[in-house]
N, C-alpha and C positions, 0 to 999 in steps of 0.2 A: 504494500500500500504506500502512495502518497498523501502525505497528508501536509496541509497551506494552510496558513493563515491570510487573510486577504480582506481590505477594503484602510481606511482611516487612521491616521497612526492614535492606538490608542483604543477601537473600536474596531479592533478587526473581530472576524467570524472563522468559525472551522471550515474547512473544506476538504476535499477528497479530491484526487486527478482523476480521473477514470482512463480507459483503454483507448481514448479515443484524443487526449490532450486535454479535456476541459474540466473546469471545477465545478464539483456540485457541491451545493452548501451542507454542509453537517450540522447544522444548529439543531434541528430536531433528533438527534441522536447524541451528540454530546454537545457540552455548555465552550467546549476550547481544548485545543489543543494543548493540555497544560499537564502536571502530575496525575490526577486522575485518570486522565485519557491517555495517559501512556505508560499506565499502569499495565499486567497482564489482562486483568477483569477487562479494563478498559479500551486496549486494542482489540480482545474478544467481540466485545459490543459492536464495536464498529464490524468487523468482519460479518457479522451475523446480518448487517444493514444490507439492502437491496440496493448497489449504487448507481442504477439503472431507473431509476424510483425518484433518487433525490433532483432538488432543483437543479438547474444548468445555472451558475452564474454570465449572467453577460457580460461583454463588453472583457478587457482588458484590463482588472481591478490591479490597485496598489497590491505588492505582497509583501505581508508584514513579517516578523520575525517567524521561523518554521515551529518554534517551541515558544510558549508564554510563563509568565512569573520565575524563570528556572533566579533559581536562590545562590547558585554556585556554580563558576564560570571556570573551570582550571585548564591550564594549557601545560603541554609538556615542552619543553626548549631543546634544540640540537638533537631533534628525533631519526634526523637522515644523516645518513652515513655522508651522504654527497654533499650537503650543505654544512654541516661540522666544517669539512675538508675546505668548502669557499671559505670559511668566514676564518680558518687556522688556528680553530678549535679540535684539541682531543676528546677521543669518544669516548661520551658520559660510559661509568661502570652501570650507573644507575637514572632512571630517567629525572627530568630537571623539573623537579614542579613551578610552576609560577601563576597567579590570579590573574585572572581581567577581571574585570569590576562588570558585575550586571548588567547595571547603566549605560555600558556602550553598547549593550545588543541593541541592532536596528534590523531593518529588511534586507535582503539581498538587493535590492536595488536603488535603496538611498543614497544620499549624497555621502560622503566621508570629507568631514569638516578640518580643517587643520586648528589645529589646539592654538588658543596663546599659545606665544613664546616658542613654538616650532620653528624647527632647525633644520631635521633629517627623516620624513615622515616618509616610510616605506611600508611596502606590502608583502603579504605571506599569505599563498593556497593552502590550507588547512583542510583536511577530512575531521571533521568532527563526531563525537560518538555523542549520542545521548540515551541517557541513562533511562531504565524503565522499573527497574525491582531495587527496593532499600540495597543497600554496597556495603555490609563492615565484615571486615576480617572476613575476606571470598576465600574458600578453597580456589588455586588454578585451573582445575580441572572447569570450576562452577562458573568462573569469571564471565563467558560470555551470556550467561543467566541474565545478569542483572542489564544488560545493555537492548534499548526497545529498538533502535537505530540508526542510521546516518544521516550527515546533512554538509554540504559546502562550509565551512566559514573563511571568512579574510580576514588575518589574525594581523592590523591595521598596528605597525608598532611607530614609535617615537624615538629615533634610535638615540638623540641626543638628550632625550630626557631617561629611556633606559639603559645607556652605554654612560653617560656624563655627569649625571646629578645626583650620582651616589644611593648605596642602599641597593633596593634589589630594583629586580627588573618589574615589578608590576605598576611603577608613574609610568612606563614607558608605553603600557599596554592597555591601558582603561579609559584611555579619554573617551569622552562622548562619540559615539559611532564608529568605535575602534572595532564593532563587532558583529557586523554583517551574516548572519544566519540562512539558510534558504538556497534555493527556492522554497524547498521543501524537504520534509523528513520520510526517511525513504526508511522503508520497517526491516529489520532482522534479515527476517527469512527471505526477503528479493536478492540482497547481497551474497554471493555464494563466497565469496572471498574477498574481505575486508583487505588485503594485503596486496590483490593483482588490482588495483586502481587506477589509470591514467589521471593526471591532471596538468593543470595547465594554468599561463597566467600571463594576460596580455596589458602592456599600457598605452595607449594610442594608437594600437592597433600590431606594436611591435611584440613578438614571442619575446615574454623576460622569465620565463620559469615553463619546464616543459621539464615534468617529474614521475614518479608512480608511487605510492605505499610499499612499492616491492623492496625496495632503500631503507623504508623505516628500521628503525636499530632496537626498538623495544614494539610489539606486535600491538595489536587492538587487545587481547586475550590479556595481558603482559600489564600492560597498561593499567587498565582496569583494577585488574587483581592489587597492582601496587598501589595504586591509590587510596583502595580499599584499606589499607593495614595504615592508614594514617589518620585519616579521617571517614567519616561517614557521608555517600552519596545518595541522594534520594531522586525517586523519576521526577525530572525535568531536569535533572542537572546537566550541567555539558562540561567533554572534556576535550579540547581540541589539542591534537596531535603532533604538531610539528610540520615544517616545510620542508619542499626539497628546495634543489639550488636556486637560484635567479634571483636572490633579492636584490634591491637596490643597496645595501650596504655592501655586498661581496661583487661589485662591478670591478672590470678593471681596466685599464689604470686609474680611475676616479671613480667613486662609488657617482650616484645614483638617486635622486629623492625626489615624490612627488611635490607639482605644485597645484596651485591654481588652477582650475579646467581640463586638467588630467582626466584619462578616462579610461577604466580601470575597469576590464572581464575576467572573469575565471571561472574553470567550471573542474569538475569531475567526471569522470563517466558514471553513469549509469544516477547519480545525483542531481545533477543540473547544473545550472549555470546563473551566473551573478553577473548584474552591471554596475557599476559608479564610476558618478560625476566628482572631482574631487575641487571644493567650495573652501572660500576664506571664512574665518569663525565671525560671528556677528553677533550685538548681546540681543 
């Protein structure tokens, strides 16, 4: 299953893709795409729906963030073997945790604001997991249990507020709209292997990232489970992954950073694909 959020920021509604591209509305089956609904109970329900049945949305609605309320945003750093190597980083023993802040999830095709005081504002293709069963202390074997499914993210960093201004890396990571989610969340069982992924990531139309999950250094399964032994994750949380090569900071001989009117795609296979426009910050 695909599952959208779509219409208002703020006021979006559930949706379902069906077989054919289009969304039908889920409001009469569930209230949002949110913890409940992406629960086991919850993605049951939906499956049991006729989505032949439901309304066709019209037109070409706004699509809002793929997951709603999620409470805990954790990303893993220097997850690919190949981008360690650009950026002349050794390979983590152990995966890198670091936060993004709630607050900068937006949709897959909003704008990505440049922060005050930005310096070096660069981009990262993310596979993202999201979480569907309670997370604490997984068995390995049980780890892919707790995870409901995929989604795109653009893991939108700040390199000279996370590289320059001391402390960790998460000012670098949470600004407002640092966190583009979407299209959509694509369920478990469609993925047959979280690890054979193509992805990609263009800015202006130029290829700057052109990678796979197959590089990742700690797996989807991996991941998970470690997370688990540190703190507790609950359905809707997300844990985005790591990039492979092509940032703007590992350019060479001069890195790389967006500005003003940039315009920024990326997609995954079998998840979808993201647009932005990239906007000066205004109050």
């Amino acid at each position: 299953m695909k599952l959208v959020r779509y219409g208002p920021a703020g006021r979006e509604k559930p949706g379902i893709v069906d077989s054919e591209g289009k969304i039908r509305d889920l409001s009469r089956v569930v209230k949002d795409i949110d913890a409940e609904t992406l629960s086991p109970k919850g993605l049951a329900r939906i499956k049991k729906a006729n989505v032949n049945r439901l309304k066709v949305v019209p037109g070409k609605p706004r699509l809002g963030p793929c997951v709603a309320h999620t409470r805990h945003f954790i990303a893993i750093g220097l997850n690919y073997s190949d981008h360690a190597k650009e950026t002349g980083s050794e390979i983590p023993k152990e995966p890198i945790i670091f936060q993004k802040a709630p607050t900068c999830i937006v949709g897959p095709n909003d704008n990505v604001i440049i922060p005050k005081g930005s310096l070096k504002l660069d981009w990262e293709v993310e596979l993202c997991i999201v979480i569907g069963s309670r997370a604490r202390y997984l068995e390995k074997e049980k780890a892919m249990s707790a995870v409901a499914g995929y989604c795109v993210c653009n893991d939108v960093s700040e390199r000279h507020f996370q590289l320059e201004r001391g402390g960790q890396w998460t000012k670098g990571k949470g600004s407002e709209t640092f966190g583009p989610i979407g299209p959509w969340m694509v369920t478990r069982d469609e993925i047959k292997d979280p690890q054979k992924l193509d992805m990609w990531l263009d800015v202006n139309g130029k290829r700057m990232q052109n990678g796979s999950t197959r590089t990742m250094i700690f797996d989807v399964a991996h991941i998970v489970w470690y997370c688990s032994q540190f703190f507790i994750m609950e359905p809707g949380d997300l844990i985005t992954t790591g990039t492979p090569p092509g940032v703007g900071l590992g350019m060479k001989p001069t890195p790389q950073f967006l500005k003003a009117g940039d315009k920024i795609a990326l997609g995954i296979k079998g998840l979808g694909e993201q647009r932005q426009t990239v906007v000066p910050f205004k109050k």
